[in-house]
Structures are given as C-alpha cells and as structure tokens.
OpenMM code with the backbone's topology and positions (N, CA, C; nanometers):
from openmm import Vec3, app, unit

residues = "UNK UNK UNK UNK UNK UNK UNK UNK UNK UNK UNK UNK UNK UNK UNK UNK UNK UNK UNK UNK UNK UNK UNK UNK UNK UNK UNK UNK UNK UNK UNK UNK UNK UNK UNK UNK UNK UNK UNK UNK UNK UNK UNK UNK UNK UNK UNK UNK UNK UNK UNK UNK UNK UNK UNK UNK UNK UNK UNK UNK UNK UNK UNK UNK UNK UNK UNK UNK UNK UNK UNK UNK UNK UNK UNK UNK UNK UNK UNK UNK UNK UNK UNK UNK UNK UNK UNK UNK UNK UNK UNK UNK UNK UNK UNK UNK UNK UNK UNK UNK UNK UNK UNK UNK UNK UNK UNK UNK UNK UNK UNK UNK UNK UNK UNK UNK UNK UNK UNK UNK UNK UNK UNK UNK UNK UNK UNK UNK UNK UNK UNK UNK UNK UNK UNK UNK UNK UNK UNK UNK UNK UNK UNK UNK UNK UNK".split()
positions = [
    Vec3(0.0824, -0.1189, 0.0000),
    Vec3(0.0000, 0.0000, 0.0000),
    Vec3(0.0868, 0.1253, 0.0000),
    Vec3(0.2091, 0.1067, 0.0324),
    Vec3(0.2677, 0.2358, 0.0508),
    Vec3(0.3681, 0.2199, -0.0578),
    Vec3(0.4037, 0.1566, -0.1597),
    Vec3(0.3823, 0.1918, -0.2841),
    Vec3(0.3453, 0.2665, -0.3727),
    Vec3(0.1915, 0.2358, -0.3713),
    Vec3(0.0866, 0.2638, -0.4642),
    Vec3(0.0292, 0.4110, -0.4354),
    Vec3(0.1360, 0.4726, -0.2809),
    Vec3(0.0812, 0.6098, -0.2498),
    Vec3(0.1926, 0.7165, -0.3568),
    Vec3(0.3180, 0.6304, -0.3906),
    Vec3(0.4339, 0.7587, -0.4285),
    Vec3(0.3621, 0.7892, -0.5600),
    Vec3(0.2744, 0.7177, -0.6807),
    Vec3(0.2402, 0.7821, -0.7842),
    Vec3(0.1562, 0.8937, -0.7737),
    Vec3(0.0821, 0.8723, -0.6626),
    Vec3(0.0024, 0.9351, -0.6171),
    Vec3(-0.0129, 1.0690, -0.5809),
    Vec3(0.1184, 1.0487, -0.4860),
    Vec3(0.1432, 1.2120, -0.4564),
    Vec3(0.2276, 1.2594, -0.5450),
    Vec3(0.3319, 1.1879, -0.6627),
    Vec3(0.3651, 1.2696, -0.7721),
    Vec3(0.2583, 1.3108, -0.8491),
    Vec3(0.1773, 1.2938, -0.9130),
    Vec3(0.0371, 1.3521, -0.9277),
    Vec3(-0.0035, 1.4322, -0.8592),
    Vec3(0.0096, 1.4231, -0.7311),
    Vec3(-0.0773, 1.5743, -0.6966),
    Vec3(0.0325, 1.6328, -0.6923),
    Vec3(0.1527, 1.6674, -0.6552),
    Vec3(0.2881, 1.7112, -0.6740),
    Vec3(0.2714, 1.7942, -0.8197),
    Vec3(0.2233, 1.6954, -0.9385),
    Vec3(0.2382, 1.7602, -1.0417),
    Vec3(0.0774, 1.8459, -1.0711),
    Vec3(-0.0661, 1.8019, -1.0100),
    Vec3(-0.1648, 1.9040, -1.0254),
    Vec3(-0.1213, 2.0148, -0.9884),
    Vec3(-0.0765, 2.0088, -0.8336),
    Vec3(-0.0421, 2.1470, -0.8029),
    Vec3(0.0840, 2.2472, -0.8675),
    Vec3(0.1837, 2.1924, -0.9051),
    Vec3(0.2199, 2.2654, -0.9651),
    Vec3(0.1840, 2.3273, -1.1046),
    Vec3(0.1146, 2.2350, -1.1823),
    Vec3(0.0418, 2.3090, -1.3076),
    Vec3(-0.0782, 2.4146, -1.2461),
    Vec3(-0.1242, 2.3297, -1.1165),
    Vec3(-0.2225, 2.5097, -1.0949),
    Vec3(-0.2154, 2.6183, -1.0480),
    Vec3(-0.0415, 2.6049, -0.9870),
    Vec3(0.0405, 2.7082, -0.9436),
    Vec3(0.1054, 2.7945, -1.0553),
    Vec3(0.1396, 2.7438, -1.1382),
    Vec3(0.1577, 2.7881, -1.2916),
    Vec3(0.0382, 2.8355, -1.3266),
    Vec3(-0.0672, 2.7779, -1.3880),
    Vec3(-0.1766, 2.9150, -1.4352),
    Vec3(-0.1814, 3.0373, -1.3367),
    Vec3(-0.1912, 3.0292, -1.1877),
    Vec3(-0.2043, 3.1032, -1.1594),
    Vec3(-0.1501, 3.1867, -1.1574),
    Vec3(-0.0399, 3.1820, -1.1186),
    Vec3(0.0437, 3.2867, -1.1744),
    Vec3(0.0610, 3.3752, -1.2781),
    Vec3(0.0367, 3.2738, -1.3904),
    Vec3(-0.0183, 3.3033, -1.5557),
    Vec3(-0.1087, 3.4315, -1.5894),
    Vec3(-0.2118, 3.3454, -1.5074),
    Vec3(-0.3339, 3.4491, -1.4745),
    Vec3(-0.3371, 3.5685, -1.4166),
    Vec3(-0.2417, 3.5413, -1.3288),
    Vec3(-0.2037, 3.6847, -1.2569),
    Vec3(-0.1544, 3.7829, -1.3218),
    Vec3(-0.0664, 3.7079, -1.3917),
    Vec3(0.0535, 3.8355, -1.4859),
    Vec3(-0.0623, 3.8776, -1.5741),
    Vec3(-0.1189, 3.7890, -1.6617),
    Vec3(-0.2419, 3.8445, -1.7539),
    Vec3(-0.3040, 3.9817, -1.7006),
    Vec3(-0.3422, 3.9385, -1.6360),
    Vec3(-0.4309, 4.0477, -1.5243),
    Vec3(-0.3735, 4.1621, -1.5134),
    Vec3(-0.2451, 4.1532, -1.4666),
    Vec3(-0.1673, 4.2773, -1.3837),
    Vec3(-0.1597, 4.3068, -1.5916),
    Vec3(-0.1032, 4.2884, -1.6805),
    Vec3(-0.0894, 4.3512, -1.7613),
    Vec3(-0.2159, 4.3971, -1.8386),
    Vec3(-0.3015, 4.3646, -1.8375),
    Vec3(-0.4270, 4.4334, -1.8672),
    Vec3(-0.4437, 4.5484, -1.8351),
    Vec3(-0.4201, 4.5799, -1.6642),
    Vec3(-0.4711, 4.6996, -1.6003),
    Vec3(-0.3009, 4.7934, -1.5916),
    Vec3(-0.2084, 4.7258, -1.6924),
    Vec3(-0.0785, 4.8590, -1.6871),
    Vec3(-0.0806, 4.9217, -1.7586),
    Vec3(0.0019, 5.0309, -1.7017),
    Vec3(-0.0113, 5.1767, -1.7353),
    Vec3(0.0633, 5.1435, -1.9165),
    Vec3(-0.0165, 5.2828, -1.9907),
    Vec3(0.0760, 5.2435, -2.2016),
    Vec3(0.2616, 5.2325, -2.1317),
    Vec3(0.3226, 5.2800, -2.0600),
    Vec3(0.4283, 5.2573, -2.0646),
    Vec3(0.4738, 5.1200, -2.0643),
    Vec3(0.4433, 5.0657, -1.9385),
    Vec3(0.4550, 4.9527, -1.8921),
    Vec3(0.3986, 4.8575, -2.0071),
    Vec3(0.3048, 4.8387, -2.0279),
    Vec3(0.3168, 4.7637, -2.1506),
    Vec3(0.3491, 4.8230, -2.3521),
    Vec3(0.4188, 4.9248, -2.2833),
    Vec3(0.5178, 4.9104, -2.4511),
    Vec3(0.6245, 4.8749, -2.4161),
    Vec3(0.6954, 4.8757, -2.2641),
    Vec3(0.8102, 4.8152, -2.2323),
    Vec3(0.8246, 4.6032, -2.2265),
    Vec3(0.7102, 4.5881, -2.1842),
    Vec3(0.6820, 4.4764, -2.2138),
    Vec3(0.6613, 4.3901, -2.3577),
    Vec3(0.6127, 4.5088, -2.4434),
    Vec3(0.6161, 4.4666, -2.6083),
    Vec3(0.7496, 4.4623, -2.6506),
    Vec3(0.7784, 4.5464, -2.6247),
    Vec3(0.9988, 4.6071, -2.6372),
    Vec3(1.0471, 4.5025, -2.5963),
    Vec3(1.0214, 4.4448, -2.4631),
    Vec3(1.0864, 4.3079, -2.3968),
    Vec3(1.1012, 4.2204, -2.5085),
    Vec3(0.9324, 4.1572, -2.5219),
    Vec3(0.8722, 4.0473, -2.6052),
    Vec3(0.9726, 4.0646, -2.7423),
    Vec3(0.9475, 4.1475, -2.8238),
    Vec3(1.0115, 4.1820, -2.9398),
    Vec3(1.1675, 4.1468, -2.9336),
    Vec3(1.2278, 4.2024, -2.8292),
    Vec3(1.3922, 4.2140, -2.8399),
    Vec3(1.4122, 4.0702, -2.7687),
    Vec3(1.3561, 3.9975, -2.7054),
    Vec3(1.3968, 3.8813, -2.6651),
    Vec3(1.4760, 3.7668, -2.7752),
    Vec3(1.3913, 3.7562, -2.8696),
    Vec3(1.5167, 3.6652, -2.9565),
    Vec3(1.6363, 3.6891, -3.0053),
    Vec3(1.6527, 3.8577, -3.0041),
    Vec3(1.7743, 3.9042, -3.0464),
    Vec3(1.9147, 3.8429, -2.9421),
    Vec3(1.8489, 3.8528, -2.8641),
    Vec3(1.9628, 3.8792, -2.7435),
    Vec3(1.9419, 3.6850, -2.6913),
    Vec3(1.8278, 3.6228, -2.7093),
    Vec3(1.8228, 3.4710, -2.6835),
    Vec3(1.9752, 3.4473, -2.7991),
    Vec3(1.9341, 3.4723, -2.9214),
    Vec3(2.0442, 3.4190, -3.0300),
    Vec3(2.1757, 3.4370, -3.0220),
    Vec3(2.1812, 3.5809, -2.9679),
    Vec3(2.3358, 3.6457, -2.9005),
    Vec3(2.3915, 3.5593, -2.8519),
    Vec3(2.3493, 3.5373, -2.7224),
    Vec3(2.3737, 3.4598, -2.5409),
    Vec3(2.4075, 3.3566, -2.5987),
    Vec3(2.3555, 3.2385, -2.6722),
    Vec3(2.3464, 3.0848, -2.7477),
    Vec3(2.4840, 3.1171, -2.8249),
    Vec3(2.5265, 3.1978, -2.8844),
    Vec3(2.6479, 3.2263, -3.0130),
    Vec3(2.7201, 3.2665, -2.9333),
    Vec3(2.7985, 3.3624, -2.8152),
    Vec3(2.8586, 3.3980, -2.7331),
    Vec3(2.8912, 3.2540, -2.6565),
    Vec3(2.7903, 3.1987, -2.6015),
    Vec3(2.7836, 3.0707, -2.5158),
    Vec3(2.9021, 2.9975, -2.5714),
    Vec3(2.8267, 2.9372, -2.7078),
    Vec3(2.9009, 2.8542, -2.7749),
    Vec3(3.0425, 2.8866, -2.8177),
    Vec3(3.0535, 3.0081, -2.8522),
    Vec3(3.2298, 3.0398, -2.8759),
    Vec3(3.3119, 3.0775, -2.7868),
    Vec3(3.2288, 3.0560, -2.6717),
    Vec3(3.3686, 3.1004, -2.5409),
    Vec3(3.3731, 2.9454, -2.4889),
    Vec3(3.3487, 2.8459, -2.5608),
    Vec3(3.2905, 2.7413, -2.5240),
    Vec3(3.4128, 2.6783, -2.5723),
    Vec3(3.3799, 2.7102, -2.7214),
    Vec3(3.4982, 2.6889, -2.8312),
    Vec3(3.6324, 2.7426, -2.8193),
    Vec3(3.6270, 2.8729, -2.7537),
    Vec3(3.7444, 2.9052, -2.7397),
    Vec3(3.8103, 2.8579, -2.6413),
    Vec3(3.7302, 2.8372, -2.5226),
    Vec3(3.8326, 2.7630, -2.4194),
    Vec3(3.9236, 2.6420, -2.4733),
    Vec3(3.8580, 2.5478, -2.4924),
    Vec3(3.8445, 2.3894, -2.5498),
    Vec3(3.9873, 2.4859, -2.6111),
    Vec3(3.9837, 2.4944, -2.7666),
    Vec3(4.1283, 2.5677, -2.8249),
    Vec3(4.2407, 2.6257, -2.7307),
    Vec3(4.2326, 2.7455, -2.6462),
    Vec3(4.2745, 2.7233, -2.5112),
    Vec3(4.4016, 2.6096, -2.4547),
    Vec3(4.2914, 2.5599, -2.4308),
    Vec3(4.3374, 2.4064, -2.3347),
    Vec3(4.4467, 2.3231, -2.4195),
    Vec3(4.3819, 2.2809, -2.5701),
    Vec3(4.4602, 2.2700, -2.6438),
    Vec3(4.5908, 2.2912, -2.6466),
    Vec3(4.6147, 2.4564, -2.7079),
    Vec3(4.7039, 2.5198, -2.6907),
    Vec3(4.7897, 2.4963, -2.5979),
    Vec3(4.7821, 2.5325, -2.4780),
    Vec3(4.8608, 2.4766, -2.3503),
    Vec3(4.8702, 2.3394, -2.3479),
    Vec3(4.8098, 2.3054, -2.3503),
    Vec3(4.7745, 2.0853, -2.3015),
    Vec3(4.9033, 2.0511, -2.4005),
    Vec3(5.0132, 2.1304, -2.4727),
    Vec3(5.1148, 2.0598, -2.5541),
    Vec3(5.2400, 2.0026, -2.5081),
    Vec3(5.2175, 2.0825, -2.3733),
    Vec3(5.3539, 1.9647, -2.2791),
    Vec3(5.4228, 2.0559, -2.2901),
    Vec3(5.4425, 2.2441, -2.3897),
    Vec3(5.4996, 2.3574, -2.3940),
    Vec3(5.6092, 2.3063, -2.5139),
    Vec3(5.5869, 2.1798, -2.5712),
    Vec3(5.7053, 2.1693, -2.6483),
    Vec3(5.6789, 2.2464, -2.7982),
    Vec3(5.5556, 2.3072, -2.8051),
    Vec3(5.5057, 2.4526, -2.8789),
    Vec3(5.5219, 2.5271, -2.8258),
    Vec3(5.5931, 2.6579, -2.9272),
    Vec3(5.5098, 2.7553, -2.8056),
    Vec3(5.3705, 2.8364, -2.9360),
    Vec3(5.3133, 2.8424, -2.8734),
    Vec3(5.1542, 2.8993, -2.9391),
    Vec3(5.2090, 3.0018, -3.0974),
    Vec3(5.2942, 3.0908, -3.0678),
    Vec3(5.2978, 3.1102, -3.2138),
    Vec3(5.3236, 3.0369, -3.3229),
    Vec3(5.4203, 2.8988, -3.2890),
    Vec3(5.4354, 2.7784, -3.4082),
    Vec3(5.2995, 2.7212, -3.4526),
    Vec3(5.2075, 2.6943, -3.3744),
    Vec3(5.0869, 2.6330, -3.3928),
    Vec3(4.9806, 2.7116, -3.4833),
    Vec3(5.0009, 2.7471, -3.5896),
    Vec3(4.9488, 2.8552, -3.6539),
    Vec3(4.7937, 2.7975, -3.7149),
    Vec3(4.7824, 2.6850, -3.6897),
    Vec3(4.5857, 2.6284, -3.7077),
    Vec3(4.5148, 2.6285, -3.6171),
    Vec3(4.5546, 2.6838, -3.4570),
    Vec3(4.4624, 2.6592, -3.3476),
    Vec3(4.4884, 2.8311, -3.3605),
    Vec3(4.5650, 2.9165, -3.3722),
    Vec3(4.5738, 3.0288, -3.3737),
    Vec3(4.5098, 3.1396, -3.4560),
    Vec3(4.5026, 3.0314, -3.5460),
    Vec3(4.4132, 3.1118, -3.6597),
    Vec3(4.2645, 3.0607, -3.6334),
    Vec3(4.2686, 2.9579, -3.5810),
    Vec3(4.0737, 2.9301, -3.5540),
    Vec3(4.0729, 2.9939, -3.5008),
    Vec3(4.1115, 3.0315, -3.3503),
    Vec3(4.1114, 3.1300, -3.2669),
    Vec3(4.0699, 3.2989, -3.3010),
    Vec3(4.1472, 3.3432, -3.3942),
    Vec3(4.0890, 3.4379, -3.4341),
    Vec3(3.9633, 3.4259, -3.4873),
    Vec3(3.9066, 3.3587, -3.5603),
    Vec3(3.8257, 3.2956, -3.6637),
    Vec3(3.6935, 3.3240, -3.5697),
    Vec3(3.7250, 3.2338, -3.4662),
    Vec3(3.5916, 3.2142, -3.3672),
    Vec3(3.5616, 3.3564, -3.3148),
    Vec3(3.6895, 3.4412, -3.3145),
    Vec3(3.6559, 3.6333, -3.2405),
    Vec3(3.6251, 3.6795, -3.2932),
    Vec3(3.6839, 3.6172, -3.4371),
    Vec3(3.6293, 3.7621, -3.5406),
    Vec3(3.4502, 3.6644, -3.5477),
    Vec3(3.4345, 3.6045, -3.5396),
    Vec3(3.2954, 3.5304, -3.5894),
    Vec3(3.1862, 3.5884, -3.4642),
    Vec3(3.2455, 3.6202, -3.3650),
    Vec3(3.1170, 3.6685, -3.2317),
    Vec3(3.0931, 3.7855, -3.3171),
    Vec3(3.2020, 3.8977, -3.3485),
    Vec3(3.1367, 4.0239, -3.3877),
    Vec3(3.0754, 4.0435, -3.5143),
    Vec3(3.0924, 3.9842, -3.6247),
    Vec3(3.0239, 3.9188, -3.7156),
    Vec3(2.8780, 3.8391, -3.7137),
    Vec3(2.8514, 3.7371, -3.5919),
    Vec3(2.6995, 3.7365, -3.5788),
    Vec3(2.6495, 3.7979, -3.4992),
    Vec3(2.6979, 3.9038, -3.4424),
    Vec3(2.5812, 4.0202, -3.3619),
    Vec3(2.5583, 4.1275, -3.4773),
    Vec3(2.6470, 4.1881, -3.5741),
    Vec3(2.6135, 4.2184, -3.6533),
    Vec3(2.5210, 4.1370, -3.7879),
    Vec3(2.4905, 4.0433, -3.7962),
    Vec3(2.4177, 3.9931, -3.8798),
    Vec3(2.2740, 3.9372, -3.8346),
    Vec3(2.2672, 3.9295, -3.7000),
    Vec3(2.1756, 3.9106, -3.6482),
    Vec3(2.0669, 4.0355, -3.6221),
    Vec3(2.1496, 4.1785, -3.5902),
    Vec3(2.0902, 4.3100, -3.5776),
    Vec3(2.0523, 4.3105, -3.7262),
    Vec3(2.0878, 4.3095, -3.8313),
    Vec3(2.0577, 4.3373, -3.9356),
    Vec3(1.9265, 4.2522, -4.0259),
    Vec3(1.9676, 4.1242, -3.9508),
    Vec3(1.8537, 4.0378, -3.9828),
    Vec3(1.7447, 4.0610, -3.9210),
    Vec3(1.7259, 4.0972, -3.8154),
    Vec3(1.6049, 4.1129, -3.6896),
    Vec3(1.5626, 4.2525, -3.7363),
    Vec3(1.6257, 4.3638, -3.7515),
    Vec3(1.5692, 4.4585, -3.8255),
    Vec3(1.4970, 4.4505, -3.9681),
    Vec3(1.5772, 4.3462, -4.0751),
    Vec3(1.4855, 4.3258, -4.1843),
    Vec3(1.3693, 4.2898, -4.1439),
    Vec3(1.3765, 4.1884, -4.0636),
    Vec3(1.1781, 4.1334, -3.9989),
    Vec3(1.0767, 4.2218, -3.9535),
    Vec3(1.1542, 4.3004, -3.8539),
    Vec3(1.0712, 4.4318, -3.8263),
    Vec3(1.0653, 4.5128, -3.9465),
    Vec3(1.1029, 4.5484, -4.0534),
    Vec3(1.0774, 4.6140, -4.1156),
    Vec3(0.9609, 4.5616, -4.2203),
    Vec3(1.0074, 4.4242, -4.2420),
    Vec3(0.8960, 4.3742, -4.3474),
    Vec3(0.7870, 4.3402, -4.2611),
    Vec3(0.7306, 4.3127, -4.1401),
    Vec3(0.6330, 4.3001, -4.0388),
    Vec3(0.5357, 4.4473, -4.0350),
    Vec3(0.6204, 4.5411, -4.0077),
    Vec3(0.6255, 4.6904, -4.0331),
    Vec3(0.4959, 4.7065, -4.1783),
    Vec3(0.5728, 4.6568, -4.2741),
    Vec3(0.4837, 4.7331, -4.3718),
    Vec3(0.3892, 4.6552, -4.4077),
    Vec3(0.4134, 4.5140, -4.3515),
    Vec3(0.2728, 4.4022, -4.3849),
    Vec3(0.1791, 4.4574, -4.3122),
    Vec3(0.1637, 4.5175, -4.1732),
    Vec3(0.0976, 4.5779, -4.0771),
    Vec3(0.0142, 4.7251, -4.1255),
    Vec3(0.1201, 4.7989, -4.1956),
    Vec3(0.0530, 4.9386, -4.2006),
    Vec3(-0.0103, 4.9256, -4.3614),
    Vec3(0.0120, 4.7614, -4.4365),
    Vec3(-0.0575, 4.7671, -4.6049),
    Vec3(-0.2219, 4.6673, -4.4971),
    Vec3(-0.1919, 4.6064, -4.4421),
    Vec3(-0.3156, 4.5704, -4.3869),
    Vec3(-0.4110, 4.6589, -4.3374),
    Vec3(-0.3591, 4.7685, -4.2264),
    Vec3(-0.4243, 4.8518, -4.1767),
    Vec3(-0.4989, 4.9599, -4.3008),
    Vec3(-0.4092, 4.9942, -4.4195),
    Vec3(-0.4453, 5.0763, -4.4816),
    Vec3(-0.5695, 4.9954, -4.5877),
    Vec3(-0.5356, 4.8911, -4.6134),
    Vec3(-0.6580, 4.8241, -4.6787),
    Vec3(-0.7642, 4.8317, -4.6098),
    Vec3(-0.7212, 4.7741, -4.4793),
    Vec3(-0.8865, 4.7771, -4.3897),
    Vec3(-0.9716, 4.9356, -4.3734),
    Vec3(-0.8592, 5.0192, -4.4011),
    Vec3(-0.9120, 5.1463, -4.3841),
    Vec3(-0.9944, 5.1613, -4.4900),
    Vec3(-0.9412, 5.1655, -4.6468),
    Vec3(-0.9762, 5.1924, -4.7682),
    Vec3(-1.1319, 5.0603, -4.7369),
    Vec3(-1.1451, 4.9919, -4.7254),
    Vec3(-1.2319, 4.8498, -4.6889),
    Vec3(-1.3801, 5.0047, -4.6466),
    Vec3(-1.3059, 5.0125, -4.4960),
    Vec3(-1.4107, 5.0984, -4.4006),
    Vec3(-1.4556, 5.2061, -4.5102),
    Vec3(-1.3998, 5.2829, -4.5846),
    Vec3(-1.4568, 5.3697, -4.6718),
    Vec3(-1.5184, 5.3598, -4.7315),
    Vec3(-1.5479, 5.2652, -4.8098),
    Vec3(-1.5656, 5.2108, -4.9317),
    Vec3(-1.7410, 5.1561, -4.8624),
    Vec3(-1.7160, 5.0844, -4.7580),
    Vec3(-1.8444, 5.0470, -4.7142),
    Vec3(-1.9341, 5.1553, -4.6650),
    Vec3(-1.8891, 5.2436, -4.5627),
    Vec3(-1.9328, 5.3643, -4.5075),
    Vec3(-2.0443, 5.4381, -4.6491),
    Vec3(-1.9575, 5.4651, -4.7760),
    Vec3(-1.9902, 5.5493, -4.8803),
    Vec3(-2.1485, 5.4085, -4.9385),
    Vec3(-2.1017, 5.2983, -4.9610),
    Vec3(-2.2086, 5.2241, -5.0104),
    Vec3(-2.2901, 5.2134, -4.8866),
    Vec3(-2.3321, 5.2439, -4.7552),
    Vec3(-2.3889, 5.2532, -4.6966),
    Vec3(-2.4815, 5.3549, -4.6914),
    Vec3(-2.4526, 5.4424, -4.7283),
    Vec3(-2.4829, 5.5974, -4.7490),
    Vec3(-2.5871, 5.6044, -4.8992),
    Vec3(-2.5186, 5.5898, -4.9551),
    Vec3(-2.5906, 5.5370, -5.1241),
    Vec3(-2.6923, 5.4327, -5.0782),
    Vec3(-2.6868, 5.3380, -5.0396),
    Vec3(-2.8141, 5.2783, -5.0099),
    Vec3(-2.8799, 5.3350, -4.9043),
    Vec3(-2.8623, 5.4165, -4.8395),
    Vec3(-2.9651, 5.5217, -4.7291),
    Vec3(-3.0840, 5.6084, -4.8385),
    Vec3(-3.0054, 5.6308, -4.9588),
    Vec3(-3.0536, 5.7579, -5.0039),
    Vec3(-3.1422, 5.6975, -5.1443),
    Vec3(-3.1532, 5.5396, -5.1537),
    Vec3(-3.2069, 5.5273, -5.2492),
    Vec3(-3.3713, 5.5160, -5.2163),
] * unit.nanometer
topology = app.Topology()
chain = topology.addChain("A")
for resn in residues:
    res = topology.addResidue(resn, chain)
    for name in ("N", "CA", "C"):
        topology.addAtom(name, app.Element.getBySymbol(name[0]), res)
C-alpha cells in the first residue's frame, strides 16, 4: 500500500504545480491588462527584443565554449610549442573572435529586416482595412438615399 501512495502524490505534486503555474499566468495576464501604455510598450519592447539577445547569449555561449576547449589545447602541448608555431589553433582562434562580432552584426541586421517587413505588412493591412471601411461607409450611405 505504501507503494501505490508515491504515484500518487507525484500527481498531486504535479496538479499542483500546473495550478500554481496558471495562476500565476493568470495573474501576470491580469496585472498587464490593467498597466499603465508605458509599462506595456516596455513589455512589447521586452517580447520583441527577446530573440535578439536569446540568439546572441546561445552564439557567445558557444564560442567562449569553443574558445576555451582551443585554449586548453594550446597549452595541453607539454609547452614543447610555443603557441605562435601552432598557426591552425591560432588562426581558428581568431576565426571564432572575429565570428562573435560578425553574428551580432548579422543578427541586428537580420532582426531589423523582420521588423521592417512586419512593419509594412501591418501598415498595407491597416491601410486596406481602412480603404475596406470607406468604401463600405460610402455604399452605406448610397443605399440610405435610395
């Protein structure tokens, strides 16, 4: 019998934490409903700039990652190199530095193309729906008057 209790309370272990999660959920919902336009254009700003800087952190991650490992290398030769003879771990080395500042620049540039083409898909939608609203407004009017 005391077995058949551990699934048990992992289950409720895991209800409660999924209903500790909505709630919370719910909460934030809430609280951002009733915030002030700042507070939630800073929160859109968040939302928006988050993948920029997710993709950064992941590419930074990975090449200080890489660079150590090369690093270690480098040294790990017993010194019977010394690092300027080794001119293929030296030159990756650069490779991988010059490559961080290279994808933050290609990434700003890419993330701006999206916003920009998002940008005008947004304001050719809005302006259709506008031209839309006119167009009906005026045939609304014309059929008032027939």
């Amino acid at each position: 019998m005391h077995q058949n209790s551990k699934p048990n309370r992992l289950r409720i272990k895991n209800h409660q934490m999924i209903a500790i999660t909505v709630w919370v959920r719910a909460k934030h919902l809430w609280k951002n409903k009733s915030a002030s336009l700042g507070q939630r254009f800073q929160i859109a700003e968040t939302n928006r700039t988050s993948p920029i800087y997710l993709s950064i952190s992941v590419n930074e991650s990975i090449c200080i990652s890489a660079m150590s490992v090369m690093g270690l290398l480098m040294i790990g030769k017993e010194n019977t190199e010394t690092m300027g003879t080794n001119y293929f771990l030296v030159h990756l080395l650069d490779a991988c530095g010059a490559w961080r500042i290279i994808f933050i620049n290609f990434t700003l540039i890419y993330y701006s193309y999206l916003a920009k083409k998002t940008r005008l898909l947004v304001m050719a939608h809005m302006s259709k729906s506008a031209q839309e609203s006119t167009v009906d407004h005026f045939t609304g009017l014309k059929d008032m008057w027939k």
